[in-house]
C-alpha positions as CSV (number, residue, x, y, z in Angstrom):
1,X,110.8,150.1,112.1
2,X,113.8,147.7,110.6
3,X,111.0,145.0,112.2
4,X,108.2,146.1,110.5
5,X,109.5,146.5,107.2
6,X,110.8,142.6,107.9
7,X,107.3,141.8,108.6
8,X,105.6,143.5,106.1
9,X,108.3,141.9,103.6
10,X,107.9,137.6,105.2
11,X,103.7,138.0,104.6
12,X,104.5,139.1,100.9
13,X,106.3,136.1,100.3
14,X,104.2,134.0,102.5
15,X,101.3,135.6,100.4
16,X,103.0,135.0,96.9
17,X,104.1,131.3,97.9
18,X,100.2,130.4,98.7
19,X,99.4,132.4,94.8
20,X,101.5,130.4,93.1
21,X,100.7,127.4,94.9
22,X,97.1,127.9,94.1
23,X,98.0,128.5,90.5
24,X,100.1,125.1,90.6
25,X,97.0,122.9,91.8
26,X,96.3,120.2,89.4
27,X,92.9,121.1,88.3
28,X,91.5,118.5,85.6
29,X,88.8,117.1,84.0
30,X,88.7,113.2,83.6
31,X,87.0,112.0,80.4
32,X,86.0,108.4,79.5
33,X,87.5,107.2,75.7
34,X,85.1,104.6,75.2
35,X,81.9,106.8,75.1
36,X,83.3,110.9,75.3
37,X,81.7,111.8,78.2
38,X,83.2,113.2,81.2
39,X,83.1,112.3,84.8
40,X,81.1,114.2,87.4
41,X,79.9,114.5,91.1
42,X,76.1,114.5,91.4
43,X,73.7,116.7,93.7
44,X,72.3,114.6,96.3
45,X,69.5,114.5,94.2
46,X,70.6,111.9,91.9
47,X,72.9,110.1,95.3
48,X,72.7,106.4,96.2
49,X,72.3,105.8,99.5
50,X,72.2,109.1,101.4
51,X,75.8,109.4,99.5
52,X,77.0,111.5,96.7
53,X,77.3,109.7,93.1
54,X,79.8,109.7,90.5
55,X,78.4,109.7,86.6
56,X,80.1,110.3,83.5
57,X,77.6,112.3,81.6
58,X,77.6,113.6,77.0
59,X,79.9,116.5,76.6
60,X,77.4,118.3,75.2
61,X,76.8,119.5,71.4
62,X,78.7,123.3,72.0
63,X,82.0,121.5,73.3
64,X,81.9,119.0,70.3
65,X,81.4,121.6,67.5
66,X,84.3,123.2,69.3
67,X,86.2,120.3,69.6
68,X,85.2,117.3,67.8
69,X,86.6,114.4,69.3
70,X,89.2,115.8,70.7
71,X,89.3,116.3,74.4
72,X,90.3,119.8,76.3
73,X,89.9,121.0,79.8
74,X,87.1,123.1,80.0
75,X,85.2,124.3,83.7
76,X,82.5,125.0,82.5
77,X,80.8,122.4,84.9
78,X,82.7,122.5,87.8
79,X,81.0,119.2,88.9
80,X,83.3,118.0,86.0
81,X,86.6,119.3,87.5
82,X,88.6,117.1,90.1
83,X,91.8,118.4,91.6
84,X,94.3,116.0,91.9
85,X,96.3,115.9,95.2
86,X,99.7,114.2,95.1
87,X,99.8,111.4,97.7
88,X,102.8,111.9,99.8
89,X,105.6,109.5,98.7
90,X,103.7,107.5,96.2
91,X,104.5,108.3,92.5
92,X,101.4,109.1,90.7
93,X,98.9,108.3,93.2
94,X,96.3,111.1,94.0
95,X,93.5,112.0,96.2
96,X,90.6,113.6,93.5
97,X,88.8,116.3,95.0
98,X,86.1,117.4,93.2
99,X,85.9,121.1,92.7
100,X,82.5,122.1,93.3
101,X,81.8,119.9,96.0
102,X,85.3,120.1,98.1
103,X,84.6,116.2,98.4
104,X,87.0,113.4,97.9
105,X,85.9,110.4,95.5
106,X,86.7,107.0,97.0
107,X,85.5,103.6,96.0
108,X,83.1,102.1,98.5
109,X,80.5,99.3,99.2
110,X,79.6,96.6,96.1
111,X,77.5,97.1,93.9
112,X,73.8,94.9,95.2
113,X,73.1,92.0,92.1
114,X,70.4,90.1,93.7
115,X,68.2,90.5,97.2
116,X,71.3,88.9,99.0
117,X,74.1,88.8,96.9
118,X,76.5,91.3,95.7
119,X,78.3,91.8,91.9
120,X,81.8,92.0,91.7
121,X,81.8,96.6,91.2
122,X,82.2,98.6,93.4
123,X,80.3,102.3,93.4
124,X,82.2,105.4,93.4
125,X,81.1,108.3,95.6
126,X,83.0,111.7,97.4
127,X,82.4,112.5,100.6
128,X,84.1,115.4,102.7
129,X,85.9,113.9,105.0
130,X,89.0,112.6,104.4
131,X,91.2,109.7,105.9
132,X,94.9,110.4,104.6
133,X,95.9,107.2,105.2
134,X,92.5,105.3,103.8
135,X,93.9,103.8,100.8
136,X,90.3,103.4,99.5
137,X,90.8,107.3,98.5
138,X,93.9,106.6,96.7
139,X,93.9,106.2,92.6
140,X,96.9,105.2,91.3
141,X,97.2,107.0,87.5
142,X,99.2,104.4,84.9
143,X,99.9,106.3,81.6
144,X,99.0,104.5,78.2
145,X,100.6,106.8,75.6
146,X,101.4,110.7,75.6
147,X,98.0,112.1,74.8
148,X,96.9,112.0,78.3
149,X,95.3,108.1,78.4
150,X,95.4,106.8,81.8
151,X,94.9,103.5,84.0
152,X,93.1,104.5,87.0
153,X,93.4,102.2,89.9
154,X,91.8,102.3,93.7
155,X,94.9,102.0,95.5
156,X,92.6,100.4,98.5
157,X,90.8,97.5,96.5
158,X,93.5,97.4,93.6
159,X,90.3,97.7,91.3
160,X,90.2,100.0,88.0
161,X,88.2,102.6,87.4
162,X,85.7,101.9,84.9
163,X,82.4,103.9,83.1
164,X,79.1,101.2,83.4
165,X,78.9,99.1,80.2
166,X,74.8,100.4,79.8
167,X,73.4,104.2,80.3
168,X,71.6,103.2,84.0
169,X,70.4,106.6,84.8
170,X,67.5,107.9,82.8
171,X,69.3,107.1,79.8
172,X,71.6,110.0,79.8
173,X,74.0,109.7,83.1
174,X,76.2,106.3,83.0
175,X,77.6,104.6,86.7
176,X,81.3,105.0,87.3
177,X,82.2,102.1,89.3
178,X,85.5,100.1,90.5
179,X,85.8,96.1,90.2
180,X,87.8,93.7,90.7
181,X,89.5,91.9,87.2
182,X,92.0,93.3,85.1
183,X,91.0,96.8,82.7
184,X,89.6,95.1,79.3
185,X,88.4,98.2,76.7
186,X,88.0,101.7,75.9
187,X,85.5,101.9,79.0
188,X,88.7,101.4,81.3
189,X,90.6,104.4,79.6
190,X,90.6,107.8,81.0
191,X,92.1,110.8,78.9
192,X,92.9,113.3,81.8
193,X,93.1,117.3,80.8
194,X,94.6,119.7,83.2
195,X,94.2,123.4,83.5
196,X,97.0,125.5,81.4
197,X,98.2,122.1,79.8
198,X,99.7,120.8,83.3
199,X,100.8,117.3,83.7
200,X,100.5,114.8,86.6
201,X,103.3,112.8,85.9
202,X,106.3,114.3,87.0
């Protein structure tokens, strides 16, 4: 009986320690400064080769009459909402899962400029499975000031994160690619919001 009860009494506090980890889990949403719009997953409908796409896409008129410019979590599209999974031993280096998809974002092949030459970007896309040690899934997170402006880096290429100078997709959904100079302009600066206010740098 005195074993049972011990039993009954390690699963609660097995049970409690997976709650509160769930509740810990960085769940965010990454927007991009230079044009307010926030960075998504994409159904397969909208993928580049037979692989899942990355867009930022416009907030939407309900979120800016309730916020302005500001920016706040919301998960409301949960295409929109990465959790961030701390790298083990590197200081603010992440794997981003995204939340509807249970796919990681990684930065991949160069972006095609002519026939048989390639640009200088890379294209961002998730897939679901995951090679701890490929550093081409790591983003590095530098923060700019205290209102949540980041520096993301692919730890892999050592290439920022950037949103696509032009709107490429039907005029409303904008490329999120990597490449390969330093981060020149708003389009390089990334104003991360976490569920219940958490941070990722500590």
């Amino acid at each position: 009986m005195l074993k049972f009860k011990f039993l009954v009494i390690l699963f609660s506090f097995l049970d409690l320690r997976c709650v509160v980890s769930r509740n810990e889990e960085l769940n965010c949403v990454i927007f991009n400064e230079k044009y307010h719009e926030y960075m998504y997953a994409a159904n397969f409908l909208f993928s580049k080769y037979f692989k899942r796409a990355v867009y930022t896409f416009p907030l939407g008129i309900f979120y800016s009459i309730k916020n302005g410019k500001n920016f706040d979590f919301t998960d409301d599209d949960r295409k929109g909402v990465w959790i961030l999974e701390p790298v083990s031993g590197r200081k603010n280096v992440f794997y981003l899962k995204n939340l509807r998809y249970e796919e990681y974002m990684y930065s991949g092949e160069r972006v095609s400029k002519f026939i048989f030459f390639d640009s200088n970007m890379r294209f961002v896309n998730t897939e679901k499975n995951l090679s701890p040690s490929d550093e081409k899934f790591m983003w590095k997170f530098e923060q700019l000031d205290s209102r949540g402006s980041y520096l993301i880096f692919n730890v892999g290429y050592n290439e920022p994160l950037f949103a696509n100078f032009k709107n490429s997709r039907e005029n409303i959904r904008r490329d999120v690619l990597t490449w390969y100079k330093e981060p020149n302009g708003l389009q390089f600066r990334w104003n991360v919001k976490c569920k219940n206010d958490a941070e990722i740098n500590k």
